[in-house]
C-alpha positions in Angstrom: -5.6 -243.9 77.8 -4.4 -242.5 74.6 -2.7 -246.0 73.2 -6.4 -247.9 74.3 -9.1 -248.4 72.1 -11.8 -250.5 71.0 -12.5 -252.9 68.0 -14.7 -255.4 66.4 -13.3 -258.9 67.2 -13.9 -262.3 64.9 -16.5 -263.3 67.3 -18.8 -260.3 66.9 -18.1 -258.5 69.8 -16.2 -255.3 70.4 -13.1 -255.6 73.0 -10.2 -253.3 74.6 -7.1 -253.5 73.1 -4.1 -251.3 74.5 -0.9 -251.2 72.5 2.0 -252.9 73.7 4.7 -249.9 73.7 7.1 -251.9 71.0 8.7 -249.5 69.0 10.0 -249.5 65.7 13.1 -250.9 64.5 15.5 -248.4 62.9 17.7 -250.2 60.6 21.8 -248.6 60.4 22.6 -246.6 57.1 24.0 -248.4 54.3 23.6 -251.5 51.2 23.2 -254.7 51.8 25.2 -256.7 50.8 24.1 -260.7 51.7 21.1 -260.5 49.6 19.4 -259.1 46.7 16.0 -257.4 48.4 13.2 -256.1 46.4 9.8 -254.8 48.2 7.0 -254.7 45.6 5.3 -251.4 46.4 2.1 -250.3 46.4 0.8 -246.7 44.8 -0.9 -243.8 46.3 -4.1 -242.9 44.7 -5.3 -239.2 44.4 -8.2 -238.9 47.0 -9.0 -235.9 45.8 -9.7 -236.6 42.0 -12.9 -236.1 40.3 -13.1 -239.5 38.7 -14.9 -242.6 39.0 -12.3 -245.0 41.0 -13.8 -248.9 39.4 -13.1 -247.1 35.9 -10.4 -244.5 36.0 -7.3 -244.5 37.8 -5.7 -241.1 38.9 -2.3 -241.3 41.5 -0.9 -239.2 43.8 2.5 -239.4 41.9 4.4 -237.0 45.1 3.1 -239.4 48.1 3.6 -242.0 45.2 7.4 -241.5 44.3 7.8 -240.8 48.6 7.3 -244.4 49.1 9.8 -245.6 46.9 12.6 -242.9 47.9 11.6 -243.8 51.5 12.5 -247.7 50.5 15.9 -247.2 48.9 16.6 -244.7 51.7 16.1 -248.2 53.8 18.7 -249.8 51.3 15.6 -252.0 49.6 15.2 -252.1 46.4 12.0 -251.5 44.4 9.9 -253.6 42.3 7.8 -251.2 40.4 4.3 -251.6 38.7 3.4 -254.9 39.9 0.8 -256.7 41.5 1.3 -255.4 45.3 1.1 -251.7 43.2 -2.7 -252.7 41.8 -1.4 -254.1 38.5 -4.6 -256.1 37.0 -6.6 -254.5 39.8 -7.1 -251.2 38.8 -4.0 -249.7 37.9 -4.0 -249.5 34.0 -1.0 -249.9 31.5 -1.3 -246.1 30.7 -1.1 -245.3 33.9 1.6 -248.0 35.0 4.1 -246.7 32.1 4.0 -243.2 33.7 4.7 -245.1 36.6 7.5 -246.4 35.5 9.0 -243.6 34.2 8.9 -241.6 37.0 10.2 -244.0 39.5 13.2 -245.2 37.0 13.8 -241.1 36.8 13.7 -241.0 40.7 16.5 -244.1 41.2 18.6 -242.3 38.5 19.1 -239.1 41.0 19.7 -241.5 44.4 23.0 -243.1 44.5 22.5 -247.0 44.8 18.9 -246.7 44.0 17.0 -250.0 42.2 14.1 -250.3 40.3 12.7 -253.4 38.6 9.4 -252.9 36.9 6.8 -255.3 35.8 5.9 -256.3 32.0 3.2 -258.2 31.0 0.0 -257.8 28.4 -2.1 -256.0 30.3 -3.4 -253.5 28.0 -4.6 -256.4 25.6 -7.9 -258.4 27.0 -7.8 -262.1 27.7 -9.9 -264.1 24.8 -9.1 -267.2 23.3 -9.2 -266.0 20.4 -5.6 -264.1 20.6 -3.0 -266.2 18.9 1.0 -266.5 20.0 2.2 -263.5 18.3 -0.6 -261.5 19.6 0.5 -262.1 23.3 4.0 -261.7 22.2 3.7 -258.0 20.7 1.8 -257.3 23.7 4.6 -258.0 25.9 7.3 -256.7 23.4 5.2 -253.3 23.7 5.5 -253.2 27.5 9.4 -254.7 27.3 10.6 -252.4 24.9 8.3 -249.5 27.0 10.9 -250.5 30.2 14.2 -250.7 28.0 13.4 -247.2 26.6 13.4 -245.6 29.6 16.3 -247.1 31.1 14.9 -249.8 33.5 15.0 -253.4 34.1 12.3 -256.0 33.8 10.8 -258.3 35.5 8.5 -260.4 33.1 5.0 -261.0 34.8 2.5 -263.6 33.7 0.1 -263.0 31.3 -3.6 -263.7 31.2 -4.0 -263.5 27.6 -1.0 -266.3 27.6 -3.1 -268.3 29.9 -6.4 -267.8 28.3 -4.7 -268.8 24.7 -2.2 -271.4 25.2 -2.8 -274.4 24.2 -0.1 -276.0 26.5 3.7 -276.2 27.6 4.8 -275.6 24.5 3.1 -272.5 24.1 4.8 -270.6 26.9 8.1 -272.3 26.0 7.4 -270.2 22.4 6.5 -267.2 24.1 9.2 -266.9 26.6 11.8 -267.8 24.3 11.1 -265.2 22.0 10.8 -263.2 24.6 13.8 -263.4 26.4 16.1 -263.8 22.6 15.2 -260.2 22.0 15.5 -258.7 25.7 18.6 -256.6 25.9 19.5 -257.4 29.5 18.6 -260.4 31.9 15.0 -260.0 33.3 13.7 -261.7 36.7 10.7 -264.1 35.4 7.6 -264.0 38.1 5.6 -266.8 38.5 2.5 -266.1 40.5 -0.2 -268.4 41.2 -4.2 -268.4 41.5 -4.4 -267.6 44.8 -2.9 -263.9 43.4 -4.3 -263.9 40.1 -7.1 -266.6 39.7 -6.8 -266.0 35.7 -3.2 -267.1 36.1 -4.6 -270.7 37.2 -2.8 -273.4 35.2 -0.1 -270.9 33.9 2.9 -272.9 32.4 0.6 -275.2 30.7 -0.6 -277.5 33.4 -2.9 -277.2 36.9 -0.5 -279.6 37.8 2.3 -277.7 39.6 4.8 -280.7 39.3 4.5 -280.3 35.6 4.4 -276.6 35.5 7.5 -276.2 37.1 8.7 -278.6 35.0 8.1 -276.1 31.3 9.2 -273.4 33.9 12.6 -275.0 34.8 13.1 -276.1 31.2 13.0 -272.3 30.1 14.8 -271.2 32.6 17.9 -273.8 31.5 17.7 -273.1 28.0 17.8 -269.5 28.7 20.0 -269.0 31.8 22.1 -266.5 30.5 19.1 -263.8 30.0 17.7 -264.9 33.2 18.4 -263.1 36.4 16.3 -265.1 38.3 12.9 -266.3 39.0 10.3 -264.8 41.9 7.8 -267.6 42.7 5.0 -266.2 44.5 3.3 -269.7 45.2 2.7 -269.7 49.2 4.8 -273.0 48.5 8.2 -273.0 50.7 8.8 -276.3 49.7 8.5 -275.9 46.7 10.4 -273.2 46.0 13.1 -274.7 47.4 13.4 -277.9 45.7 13.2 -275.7 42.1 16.3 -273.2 43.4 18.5 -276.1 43.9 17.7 -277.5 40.2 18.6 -273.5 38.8 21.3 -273.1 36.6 24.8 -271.5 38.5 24.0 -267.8 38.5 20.5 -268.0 38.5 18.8 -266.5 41.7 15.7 -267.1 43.4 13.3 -264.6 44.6 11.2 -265.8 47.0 7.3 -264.1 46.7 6.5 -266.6 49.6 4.9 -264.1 52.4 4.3 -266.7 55.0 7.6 -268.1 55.2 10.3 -265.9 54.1 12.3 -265.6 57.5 13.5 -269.5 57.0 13.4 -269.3 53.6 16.0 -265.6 52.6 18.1 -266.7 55.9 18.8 -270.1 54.2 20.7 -272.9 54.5 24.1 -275.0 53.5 22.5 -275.6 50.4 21.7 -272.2 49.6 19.4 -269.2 49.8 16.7 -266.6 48.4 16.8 -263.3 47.8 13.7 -261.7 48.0 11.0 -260.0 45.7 7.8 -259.4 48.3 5.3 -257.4 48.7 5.2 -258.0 52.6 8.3 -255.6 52.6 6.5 -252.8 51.6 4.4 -253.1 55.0 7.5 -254.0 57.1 10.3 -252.1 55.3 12.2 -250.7 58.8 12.4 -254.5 60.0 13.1 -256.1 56.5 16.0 -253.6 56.3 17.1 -254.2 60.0 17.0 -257.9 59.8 18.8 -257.8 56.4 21.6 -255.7 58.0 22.0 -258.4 60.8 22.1 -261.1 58.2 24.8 -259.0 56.9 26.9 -258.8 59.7 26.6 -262.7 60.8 23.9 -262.0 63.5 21.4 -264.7 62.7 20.3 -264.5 65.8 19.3 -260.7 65.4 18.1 -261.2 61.6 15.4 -264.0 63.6 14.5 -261.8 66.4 13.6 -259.0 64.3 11.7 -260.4 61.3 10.3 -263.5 63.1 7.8 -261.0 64.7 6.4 -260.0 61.6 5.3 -263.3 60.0 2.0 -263.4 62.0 1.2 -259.9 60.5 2.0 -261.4 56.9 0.4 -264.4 57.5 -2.7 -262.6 58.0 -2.6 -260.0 55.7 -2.3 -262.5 52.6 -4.8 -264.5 54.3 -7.2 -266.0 51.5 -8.6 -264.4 49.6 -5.3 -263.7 49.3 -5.6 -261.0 46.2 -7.0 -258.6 48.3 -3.8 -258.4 50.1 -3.0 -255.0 48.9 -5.6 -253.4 51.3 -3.6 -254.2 53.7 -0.5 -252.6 52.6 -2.1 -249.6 51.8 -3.8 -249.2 55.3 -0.4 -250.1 57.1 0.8 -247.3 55.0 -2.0 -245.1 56.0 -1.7 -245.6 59.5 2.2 -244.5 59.9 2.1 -241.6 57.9 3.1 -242.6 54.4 -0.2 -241.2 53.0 -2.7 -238.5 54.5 -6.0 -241.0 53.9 -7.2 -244.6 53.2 -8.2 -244.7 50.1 -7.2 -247.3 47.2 -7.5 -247.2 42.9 -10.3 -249.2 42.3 -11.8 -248.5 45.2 -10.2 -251.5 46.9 -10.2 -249.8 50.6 -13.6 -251.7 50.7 -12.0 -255.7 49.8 -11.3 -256.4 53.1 -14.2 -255.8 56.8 -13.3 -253.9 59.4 -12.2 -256.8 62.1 -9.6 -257.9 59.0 -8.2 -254.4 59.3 -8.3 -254.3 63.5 -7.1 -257.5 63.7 -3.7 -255.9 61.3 -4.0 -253.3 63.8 -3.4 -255.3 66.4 -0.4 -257.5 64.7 1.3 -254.6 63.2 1.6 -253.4 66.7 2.9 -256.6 68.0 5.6 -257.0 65.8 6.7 -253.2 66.1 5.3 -251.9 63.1 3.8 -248.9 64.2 6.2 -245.8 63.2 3.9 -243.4 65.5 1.8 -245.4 68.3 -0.4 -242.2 69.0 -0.6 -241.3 65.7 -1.8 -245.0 64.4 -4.3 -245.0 67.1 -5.7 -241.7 65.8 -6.3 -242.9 62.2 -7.5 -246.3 63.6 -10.1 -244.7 65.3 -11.5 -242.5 62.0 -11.6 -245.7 60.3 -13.2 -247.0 62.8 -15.8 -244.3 63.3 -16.5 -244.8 59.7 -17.6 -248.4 60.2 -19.9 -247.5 63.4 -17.3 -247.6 66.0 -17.0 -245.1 68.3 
């Protein structure tokens, strides 16, 4: 049958899987409205370049700037240049500013287009030797990179921060001088070790009570250039309990992949909107359930996206900073890109069964744009890895 095929299980053995028939959600034209919706996207690199991928990065910039017209076509919302796009993982600052750029030109020609793009200190290497103001030009060079061009920031964390700072009070410096001198309100990201292991202890503390403590504390003092916060600490809980402490105006976007359905649909005491890179893998349904959510049908917004948490769940499975080979291969398998290869040669972070075993859950939850078609690339990866 054309929709059977074999893979690699967990256990070592090789099994029959045959696709269920569930076909992809298509969401109904138009913005929505309930909630802000960013999907942290991921880049196309050029498989044809002569270069060596662990050192150089080259991108496919049409396939590239595709993705991202595909998502606001949805109605989401981009968040450019950040960690689901290879930031800190092979995608360089040169590279990421051409990036940004282009995509901030694209939203410009595409009525209702947005674009939010990352700043941090990348191009300056980690060493505890840096001092304050050295981290702070760094990001002032990337802020005032964004502003130039006409976008929006979102302030990512910074390893040379973390590698430097000598406590709480460092990052409240940092961040206050920051946001004094940014010209419109940015969206600060918080994202934790299990992303970024050199982020581990960011705000000051390994102790996440008192680092959302500094956090909160910056966030009151400087409400007015803050748009909101995207905590991206697999913590529901967590998150919750700081978005009810926010200042009025204040939003919070969740980065939580495993529990985002409960989390974006809310309750009487309030909401996230979302910043996630899980959207770039399930855009059609994000978009569909959002639409629902719009329209009162919580019902419908739970039926759709409910489906897709088992997918997420596994794709950010630890370790979870390998999660973007994920994204890039659901990308590969409906269409979005002619081949399966990553910057930094990252295609390789995650086995075979991992990527079966997406396979299989991205077909579960209705993810598969082209059934046939996805089985067709499934199988060359699969040849590759002994297969057939």
């Amino acid at each position: 049958m054309a929709l059977t095929l074999t893979l690699p299980r967990a256990d070592g053995r090789l099994s029959t899987y045959t696709l269920t028939g569930r076909t992809l959600v298509t969401p109904p034209p138009g913005r929505i409205r309930s909630r802000v919706a960013l999907a942290a996207v991921h880049v196309v690199a050029d498989p044809l370049a002569n270069v060596t991928p662990a050192v150089e990065t080259r991108l496919d910039w049409e396939a590239t700037l595709a993705y991202r017209r595909y998502c606001w076509s949805l109605g989401l919302g981009v968040a450019e240049a950040m960690d689901t796009a290879q930031r800190g993982m092979g995608l360089d600052w040169t590279t990421a500013k051409e990036l940004i750029r282009r995509s901030v030109g694209e939203a410009r020609r595409i009525r209702g287009a947005v674009v939010a793009s990352g700043a941090g200190t990348d191009h300056v290497a980690p060493s505890r030797q840096l001092t304050l103001a050295d981290v702070e030009a760094a990001y002032e060079e990337q802020c005032s990179y964004i502003e130039s061009v006409g976008g929006r920031i979102i302030l990512m964390g910074s390893r040379a921060l973390a590698a430097c700072a000598k406590g709480p009070d460092d990052y409240a410096k940092v961040y206050g001088r920051l946001l004094d001198q940014v010209t419109e309100p940015v969206i600060i990201h918080w994202l934790g070790e299990m992303f970024d292991p050199a982020l581990t202890g960011y705000w000051g503390s390994p102790d996440l009570d008192r680092a959302t403590e500094t956090l909160l504390a910056i966030v009151q003092e400087h409400a007015a250039k803050v748009d909101g916060v995207k905590v991206s600490l697999l913590d529901q809980r967590r998150e919750i309990a700081m978005r009810r402490r926010f200042p009025s105006g204040v939003r919070m976007y969740t980065g939580d992949d495993f529990d985002y359905l409960t989390t974006i649909r809310g309750d009487v005491q309030g909401y996230s909107d979302a910043l996630l890179g899980i959207f770039d893998v399930i855009a059609p349904a994000a978009a569909a359930a959002l639409q629902a959510l719009d329209a009162g049908e919580v019902a419908r917004y739970e039926a759709i996206l409910a489906p897709t948490l088992p997918l997420s769940r596994h794709l950010f499975g630890a370790p979870t900073r390998f999660y973007k080979t994920g994204v890039v291969f659901m990308a590969y398998l409906n269409g979005h890109q002619s081949h399966f290869r990553m910057v930094g040669g990252l295609e390789s972070a995650r086995s075979t069964v991992h990527l079966a075993e997406l396979f299989v859950l991205a077909d579960r939850a209705g993810l598969l744009a082209d059934p046939e078609h996805a089985v067709a690339r499934m199988r060359r990866v699969l040849a590759v890895a002994g297969v057939e």
